[in-house]
C-alpha positions as CSV (number, residue, x, y, z in Angstrom):
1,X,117.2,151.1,114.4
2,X,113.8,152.1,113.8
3,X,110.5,150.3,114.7
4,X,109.2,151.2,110.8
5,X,111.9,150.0,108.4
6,X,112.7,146.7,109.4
7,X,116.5,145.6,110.9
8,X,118.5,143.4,109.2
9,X,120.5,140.9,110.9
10,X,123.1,138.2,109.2
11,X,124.4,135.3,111.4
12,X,128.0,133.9,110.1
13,X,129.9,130.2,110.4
14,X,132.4,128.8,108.4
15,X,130.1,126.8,106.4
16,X,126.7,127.8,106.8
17,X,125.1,124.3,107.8
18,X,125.1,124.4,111.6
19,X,125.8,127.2,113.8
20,X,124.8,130.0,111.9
21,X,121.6,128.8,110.6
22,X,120.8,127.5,113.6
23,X,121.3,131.2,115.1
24,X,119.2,132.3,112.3
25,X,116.5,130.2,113.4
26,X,116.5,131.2,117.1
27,X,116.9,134.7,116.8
28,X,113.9,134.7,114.0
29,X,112.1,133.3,117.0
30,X,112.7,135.6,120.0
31,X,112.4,138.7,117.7
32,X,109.3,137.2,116.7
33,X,108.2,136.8,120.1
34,X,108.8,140.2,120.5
35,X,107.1,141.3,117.5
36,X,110.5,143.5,116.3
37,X,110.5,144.3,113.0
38,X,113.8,142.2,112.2
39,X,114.6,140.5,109.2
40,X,117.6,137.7,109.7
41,X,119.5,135.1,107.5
42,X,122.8,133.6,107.4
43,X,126.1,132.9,105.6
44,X,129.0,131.3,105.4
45,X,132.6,132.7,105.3
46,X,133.4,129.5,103.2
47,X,131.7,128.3,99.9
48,X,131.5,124.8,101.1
49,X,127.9,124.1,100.7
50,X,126.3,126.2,98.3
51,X,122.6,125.5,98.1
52,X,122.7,122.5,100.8
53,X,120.3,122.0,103.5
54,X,121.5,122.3,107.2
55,X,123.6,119.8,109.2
56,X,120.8,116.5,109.3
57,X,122.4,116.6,113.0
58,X,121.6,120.1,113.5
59,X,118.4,120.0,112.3
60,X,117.1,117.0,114.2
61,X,118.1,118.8,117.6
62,X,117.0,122.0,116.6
63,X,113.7,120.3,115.7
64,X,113.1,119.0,119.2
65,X,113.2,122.5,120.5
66,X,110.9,123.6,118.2
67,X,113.0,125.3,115.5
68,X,112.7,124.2,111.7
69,X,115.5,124.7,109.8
70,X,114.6,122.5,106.7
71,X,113.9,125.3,104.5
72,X,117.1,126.9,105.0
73,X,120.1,126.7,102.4
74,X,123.3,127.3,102.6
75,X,125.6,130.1,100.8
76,X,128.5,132.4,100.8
77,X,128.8,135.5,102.5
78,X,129.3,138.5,99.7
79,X,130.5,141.8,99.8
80,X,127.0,143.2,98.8
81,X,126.1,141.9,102.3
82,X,128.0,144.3,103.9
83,X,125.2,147.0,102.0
84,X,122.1,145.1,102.8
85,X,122.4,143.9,106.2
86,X,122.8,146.0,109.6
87,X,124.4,143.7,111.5
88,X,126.2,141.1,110.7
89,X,126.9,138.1,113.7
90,X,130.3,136.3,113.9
91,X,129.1,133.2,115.7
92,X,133.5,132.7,116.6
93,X,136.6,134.9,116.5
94,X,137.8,133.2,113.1
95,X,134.7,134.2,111.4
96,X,134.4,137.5,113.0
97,X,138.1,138.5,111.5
98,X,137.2,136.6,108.7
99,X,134.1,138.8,107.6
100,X,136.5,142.0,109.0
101,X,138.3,141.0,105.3
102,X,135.1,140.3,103.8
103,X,134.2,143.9,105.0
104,X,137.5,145.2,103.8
105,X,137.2,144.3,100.2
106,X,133.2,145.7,100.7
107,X,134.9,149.3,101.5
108,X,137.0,148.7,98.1
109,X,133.9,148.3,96.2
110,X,132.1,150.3,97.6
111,X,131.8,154.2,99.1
112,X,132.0,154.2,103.4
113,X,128.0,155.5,103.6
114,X,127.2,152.5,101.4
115,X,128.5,150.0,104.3
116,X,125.6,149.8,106.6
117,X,126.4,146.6,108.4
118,X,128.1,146.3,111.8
119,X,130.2,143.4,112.7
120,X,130.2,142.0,116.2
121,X,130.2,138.5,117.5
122,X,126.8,136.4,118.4
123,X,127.6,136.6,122.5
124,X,128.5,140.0,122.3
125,X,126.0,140.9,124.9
126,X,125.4,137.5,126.1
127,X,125.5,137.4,130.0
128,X,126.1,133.6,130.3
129,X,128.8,133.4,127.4
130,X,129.8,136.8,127.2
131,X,131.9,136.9,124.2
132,X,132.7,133.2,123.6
133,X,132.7,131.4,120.7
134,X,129.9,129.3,119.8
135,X,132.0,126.1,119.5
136,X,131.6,123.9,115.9
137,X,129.4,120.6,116.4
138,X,130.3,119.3,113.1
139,X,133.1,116.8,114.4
140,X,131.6,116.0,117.7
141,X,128.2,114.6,118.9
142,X,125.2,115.8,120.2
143,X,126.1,117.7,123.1
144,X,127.7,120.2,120.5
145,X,124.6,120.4,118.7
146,X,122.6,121.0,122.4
147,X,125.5,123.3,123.5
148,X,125.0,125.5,119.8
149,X,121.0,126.0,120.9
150,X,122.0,126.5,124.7
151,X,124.4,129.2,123.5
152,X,122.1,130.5,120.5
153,X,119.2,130.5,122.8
154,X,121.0,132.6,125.5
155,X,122.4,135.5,122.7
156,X,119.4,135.4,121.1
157,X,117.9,137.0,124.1
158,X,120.8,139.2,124.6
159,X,120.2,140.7,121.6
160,X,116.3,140.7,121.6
161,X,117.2,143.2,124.2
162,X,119.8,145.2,122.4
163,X,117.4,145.7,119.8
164,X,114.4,146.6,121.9
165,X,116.5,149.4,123.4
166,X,117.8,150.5,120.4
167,X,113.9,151.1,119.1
168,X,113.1,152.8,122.0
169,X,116.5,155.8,121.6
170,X,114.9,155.9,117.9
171,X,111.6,156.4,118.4
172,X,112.3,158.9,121.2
C-alpha cells in the first residue's frame, strides 16, 4: 500500500443490504478521518438484491450514528473483483470461504499476478472481536443492527491502523 495510488478495500455479506454496507460506510469514515487514500465498497456473495437499497433497519440505526447509507445499492460480488480491489473483507466465516470459491474461479479466469486482492475477515485485527463473525441482524431486532455498528466501528479502527502502518513500510 502506497500513500499515492489509492487502496482498494471491498466489504462482503451474504446479501449486500446490511452488514457489509454498513462496514462500507464505517470504514469510509475512519479512513476519512485519517485522510488515507482508500477507496471501499461492498458486495454480496448472493445475488439477492441486485440494485436494492440497504436494510430500512440498517439504515435507520446507522443513521443515528451518523452514517448514511441511502445512496448505497446492492450487488454481486464478481470475479473481476478479485482484479480491482486489494482487499477484500469477509464480514463471517461462510462468506469468507465463500469468496475463497469466488477467488478460485477468479485464478481460472485469470493469470495469478492479475489477482491483486487479499481475503481476510472484517475482525481480523480487531482487539475487542478478534476474529468473530459479525453476526446477521436481518432476522432479529435492533440490538443486531447496534451490535453490526459496535462491531464495524471497532474493525474499522483495527484496520485504519493496519493500513496506516502499511503506508508507512511503503513510503520508507
Amino acid at each position: 500500500m502506497s500513500s499515492h495510488s489509492p487502496y482498494k478495500v471491498l466489504c462482503v455479506c451474504l446479501g449486500n443490504i446490511c452488514r457489509s454496507p454498513t462496514a462500507e460506510v464505517v470504514l469510509r469514515h475512519f479512513c476519512d478521518a485519517h485522510q488515507l487514500n482508500v477507496i471501499v465498497d461492498s458486495a454480496g456473495t448472493s445475488n439477492y438484491h441486485p440494485d436494492k437499497a440497504p436494510d430500512s433497519r440498517s439504515q435507520e440505526h446507522a443513521l443515528k450514528r451518523g452514517y448514511d447509507l441511502s445512496t448505497l445499492r446492492g450487488r454481486q460480488l464478481t470475479v473481476e473483483d478479485f482484479l480491482a480491489f486489494d482487499l477484500i473483507l469477509a464480514m463471517d466465516h461462510e462468506n469468507f470461504d465463500n469468496i475463497q470459491l469466488f477467488k478460485q474461479k477468479a485464478l481460472k479466469q485469470y493469470k495469478t499476478h492479475q489477482i491483486r486482492a487479499n481475503v481476510a475477515l472484517m475482525s481480523e485485527h480487531d482487539p475487542v472481536y478478534k476474529q468473530q463473525a459479525l453476526p446477521d441482524p436481518y432476522y432479529g431486532g435492533a440490538d443486531g443492527f447496534e451490535r453490526v455498528l459496535d462491531q464495524c466501528e471497532s474493525s474499522a479502527k483495527a484496520w485504519v491502523q493496519m493500513f496506516k502502518q502499511q503506508i508507512t513500510i511503503a513510503d520508507q
